[in-house]
N, C-alpha and C positions, 0 to 999 in steps of 0.2 A: 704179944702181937695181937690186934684188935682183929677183929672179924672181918674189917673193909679191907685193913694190909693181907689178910691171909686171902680174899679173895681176887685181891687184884695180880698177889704173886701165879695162884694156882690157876688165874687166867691166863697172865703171859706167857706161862708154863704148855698150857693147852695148846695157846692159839702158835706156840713154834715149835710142839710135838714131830708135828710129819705124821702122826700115827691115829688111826680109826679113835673117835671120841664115843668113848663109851660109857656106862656108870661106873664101872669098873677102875677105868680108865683114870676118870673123874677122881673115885676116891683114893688111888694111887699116889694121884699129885696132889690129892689136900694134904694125906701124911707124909709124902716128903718134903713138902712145905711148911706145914705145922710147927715145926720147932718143939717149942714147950705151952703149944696153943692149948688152952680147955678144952673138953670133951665135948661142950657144948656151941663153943666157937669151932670145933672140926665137923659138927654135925649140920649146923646152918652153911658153912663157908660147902661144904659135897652136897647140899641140896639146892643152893643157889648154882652152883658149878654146872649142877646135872641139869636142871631146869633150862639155863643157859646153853648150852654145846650139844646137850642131846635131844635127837628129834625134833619138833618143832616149839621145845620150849614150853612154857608154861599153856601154849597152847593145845599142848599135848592130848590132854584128857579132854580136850571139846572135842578134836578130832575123831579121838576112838570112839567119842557119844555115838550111840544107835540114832538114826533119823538124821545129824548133821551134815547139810550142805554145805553152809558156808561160815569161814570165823572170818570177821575181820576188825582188823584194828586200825583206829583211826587216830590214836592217841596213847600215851604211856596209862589214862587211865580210863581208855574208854576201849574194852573188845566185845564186840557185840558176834553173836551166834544166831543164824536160819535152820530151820529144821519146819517140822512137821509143825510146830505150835506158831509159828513166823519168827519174824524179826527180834530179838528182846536183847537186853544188856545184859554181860556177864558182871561179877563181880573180881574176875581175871585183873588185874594192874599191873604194869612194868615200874621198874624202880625209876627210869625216867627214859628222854628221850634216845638219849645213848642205846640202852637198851634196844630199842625196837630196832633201832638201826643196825645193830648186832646181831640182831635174829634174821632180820632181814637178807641182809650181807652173806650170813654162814647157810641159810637156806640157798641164796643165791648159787653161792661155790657149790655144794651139794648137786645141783645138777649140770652143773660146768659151765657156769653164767659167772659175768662179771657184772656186779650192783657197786658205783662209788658217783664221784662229781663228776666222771667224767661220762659215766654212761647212768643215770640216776634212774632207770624204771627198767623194770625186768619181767617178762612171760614165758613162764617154764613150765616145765613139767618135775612133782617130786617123787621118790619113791614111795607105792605104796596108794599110787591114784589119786595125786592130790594136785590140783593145778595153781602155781604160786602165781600172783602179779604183785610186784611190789613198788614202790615209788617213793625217791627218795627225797629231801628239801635241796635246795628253794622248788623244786618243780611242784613239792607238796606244800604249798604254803605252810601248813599248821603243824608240818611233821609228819615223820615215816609214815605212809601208809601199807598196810601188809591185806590182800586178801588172799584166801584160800576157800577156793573151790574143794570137797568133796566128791567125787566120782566115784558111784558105787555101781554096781551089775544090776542092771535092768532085769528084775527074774517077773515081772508080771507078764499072766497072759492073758488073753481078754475077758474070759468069766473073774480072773478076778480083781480085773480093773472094773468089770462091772459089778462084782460085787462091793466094791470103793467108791461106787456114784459116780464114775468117769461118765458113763451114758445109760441110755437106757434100752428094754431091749431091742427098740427099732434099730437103733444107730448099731448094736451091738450086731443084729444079723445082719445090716448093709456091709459090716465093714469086713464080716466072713464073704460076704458076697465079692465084695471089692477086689478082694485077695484072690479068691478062686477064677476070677474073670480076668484076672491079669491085667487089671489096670495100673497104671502108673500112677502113684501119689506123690503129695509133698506135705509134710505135715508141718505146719508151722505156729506160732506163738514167741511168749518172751521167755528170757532166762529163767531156768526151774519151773516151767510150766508143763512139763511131761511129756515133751516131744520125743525123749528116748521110748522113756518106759511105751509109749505107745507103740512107735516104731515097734521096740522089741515083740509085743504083743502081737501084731502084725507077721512079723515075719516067722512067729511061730507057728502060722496056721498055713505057710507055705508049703506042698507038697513036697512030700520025701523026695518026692523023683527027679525036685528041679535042685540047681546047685544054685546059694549064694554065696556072691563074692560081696564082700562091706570093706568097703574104707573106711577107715576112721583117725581124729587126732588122737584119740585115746579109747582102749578097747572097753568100753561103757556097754556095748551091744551084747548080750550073749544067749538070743533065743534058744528055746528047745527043737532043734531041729538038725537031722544026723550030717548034712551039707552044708555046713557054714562054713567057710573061709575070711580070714579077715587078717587087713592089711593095715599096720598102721604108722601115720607119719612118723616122721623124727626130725625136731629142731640141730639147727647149725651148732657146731660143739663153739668150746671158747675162744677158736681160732676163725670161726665163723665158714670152718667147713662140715662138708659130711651130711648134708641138709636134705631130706625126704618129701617132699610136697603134697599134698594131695591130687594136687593136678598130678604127678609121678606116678602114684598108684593106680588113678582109674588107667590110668592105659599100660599102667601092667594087668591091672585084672580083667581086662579087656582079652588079654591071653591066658585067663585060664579057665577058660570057657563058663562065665557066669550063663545061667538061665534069667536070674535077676540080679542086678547092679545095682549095691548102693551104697548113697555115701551117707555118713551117721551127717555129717551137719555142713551145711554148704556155708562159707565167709570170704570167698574170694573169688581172684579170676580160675580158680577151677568149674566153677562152673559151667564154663566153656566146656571144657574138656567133659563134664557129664550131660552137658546137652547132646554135644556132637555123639556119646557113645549109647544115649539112649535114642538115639534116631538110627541107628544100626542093626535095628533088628532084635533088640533085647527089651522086651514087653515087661510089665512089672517090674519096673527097676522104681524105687523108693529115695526118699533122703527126707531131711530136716533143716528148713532155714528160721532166720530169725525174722519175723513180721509182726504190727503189734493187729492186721486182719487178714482174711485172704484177701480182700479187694487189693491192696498193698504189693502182695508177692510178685506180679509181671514188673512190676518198676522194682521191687526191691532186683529182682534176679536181673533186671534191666544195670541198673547200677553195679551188683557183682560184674557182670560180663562185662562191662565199659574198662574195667581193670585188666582185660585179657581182651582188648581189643577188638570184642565184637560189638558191631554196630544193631542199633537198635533192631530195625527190620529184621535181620538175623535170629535176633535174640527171638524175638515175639512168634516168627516163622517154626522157630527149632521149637519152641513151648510147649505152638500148641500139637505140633506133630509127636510130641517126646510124653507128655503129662497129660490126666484126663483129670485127678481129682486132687483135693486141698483139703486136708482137713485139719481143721485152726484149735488147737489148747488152750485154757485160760488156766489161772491159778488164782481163786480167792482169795478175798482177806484173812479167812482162817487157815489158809494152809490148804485147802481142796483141789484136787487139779482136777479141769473138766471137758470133755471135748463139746464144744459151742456150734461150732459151724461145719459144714459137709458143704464144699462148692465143686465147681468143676469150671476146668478152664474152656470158655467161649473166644473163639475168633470171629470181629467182624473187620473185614478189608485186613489191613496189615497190621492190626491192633487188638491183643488177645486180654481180657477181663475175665474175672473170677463171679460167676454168681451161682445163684440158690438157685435150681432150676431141677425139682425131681425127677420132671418128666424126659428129659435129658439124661439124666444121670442112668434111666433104667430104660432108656434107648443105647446107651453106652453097654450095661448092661446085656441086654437082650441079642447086641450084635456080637457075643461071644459065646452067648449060649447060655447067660444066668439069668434065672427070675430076680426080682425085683424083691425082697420081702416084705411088701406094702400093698 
């Protein structure tokens, strides 16, 4: 028996088990497949097997890599890996197109997604913090695309985001100030630009004595601080029920008495829902949206809320009474993440703008009872 018959046996074998694919598992059905195979044809046919069926595949070892964000594959012979260094090519390869779409598919089932022709692109969640999107042909012209997000625990706190070149140390005592004042922020930037790690920083330096409630799509947040609470979605199971929202949670956490509300990253009409809860009486409440400035954010959160049916004036009215500051992330070409900008939200008439304005920012400030560190 040649190496391709024994691995397609000990695929068919897997893929109508019924039972947890394991390496174990794996080299089980190579030997009772095997027949009168070579030692060296049973040793390729259970590492092809295990590569294939267990975890995510030959992608496996980028995953566990320290610093990796993101693997993705764009092709059987092209997976490329972000981390700390940026962007670069692996020398990782699938035997062909099949392949990927095999990985793709059994990562799929894995968290109780269906990926085929009829439903071809998938956004889930895997075990172990890793957030799939996949997409399958013709929707991919060129073939499976597979990415995978990395979501690791935000443990930085602000000395040593400052000691990382985040800011410097003016920005570093405004943003103690920030916190202690109770001002309400929103931190924003593009993907992997360090709006968590920030956030998390942030909310480290929150008084013991207030309690936070966090929503989140995935528990990413996990300040040093003895009051955390935290809430997190959950996607529709395979029958497309059972579904968690974010909009769901703020107004459960709404009842458990947060001191500050927040939500790890705004992307829809929840928005609404944390506008309306931070014009309640709950001061310092936080989150994370996606903007590539802060001049941007009132139309970006303009646009979120159109999806949850509130009208402009609303939006802008709720902003500026709910938010006072914005502070924007950037992420270098080499990998650097940096905090750029410090704005604060301005209403004139019915129409609220983000700008640079110190002297504001430390009238904001002052009317809570903190100096300025400037």
């Amino acid at each position: 028996m040649s190496t391709a018959d024994l691995v397609e046996r000990v695929r068919g074998r897997l893929a109508t088990s019924g039972t947890a694919i394991t390496r174990a598992e794996v080299a089980r059905a190579v030997r009772e497949e095997s027949g009168i195979a070579g030692h060296d044809d049973i040793l390729v046919a259970t590492d092809l097997m295990t590569r294939e069926f267990v975890g995510a595949g030959p992608l496996e070892p980028l995953l566990r890599a320290p610093g990796t964000t993101d693997v993705l594959v764009t092709a059987p012979d092209e997976v490329w890996c972000d981390g700390a260094g940026g962007l670069r090519r692996t020398d990782i390869t699938f035997a062909d197109e099949d392949s990927v779409r095999r990985l793709a598919q059994r990562l799929a089932l894995s968290c109780g997604r269906r990926l085929d022709d009829a439903q071809p692109f998938v956004d889930a969640w895997l075990p172990g913090r890793v957030r799939l999107h996949a997409v399958l042909p013709p929707i991919a012209a060129d073939g499976t695309c597979i990415s995978l997000r990395v979501l690791r625990p935000a443990g930085h706190d602000l000395d040593s985001l400052r000691a990382l070149g985040t800011f410097d140390d003016t920005v570093h005592h405004t943003l103690r100030a920030i916190v202690e004042a109770r001002l309400a922020f929103v931190i924003t930037g593009g993907t992997g630009a360090g709006k968590t790690s920030l956030l998390n920083a942030l909310l480290g330096e929150v008084s013991a004595r207030e309690r936070i409630v966090c929503v989140e799509d995935a528990g990413e947040l996990a300040p040093n601080h003895p009051q955390f609470v935290r809430l997190i979605a959950r996607p529709p199971n395979v029958e497309g029920a059972g579904e968690v929202t974010l909009a769901d949670l703020v107004r459960q956490a709404l009842r458990m008495r947060p001191d500050r509300l927040v939500v790890g990253e705004v992307r829809g009409s929840e928005v609404c829902d944390w506008l309306n809860a931070s014009n309640t009486g709950h001061d310092g409440g936080a989150g994370t949206v996606h903007a590539n400035s802060p001049a941007e954010v009132p139309a970006r959160m303009e646009a979120l809320a159109a999806l949850g049916g509130l009208p402009r004036a609303a939006v802008h009215s709720q902003l500026s009474a709910a938010f006072h500051v914005v502070l924007h992330m950037c992420r270098d070409r080499d990998g650097a993440r940096r905090l750029t900008d410090v704005g604060v939200f301005d209403r004139h008439g019915d129409t609220v703008r983000v700008v640079h304005d110190r002297t504001r920012l430390k009238a904001l400030l002052a009317e809570r009872g903190v100096a300025a560190p400037w």
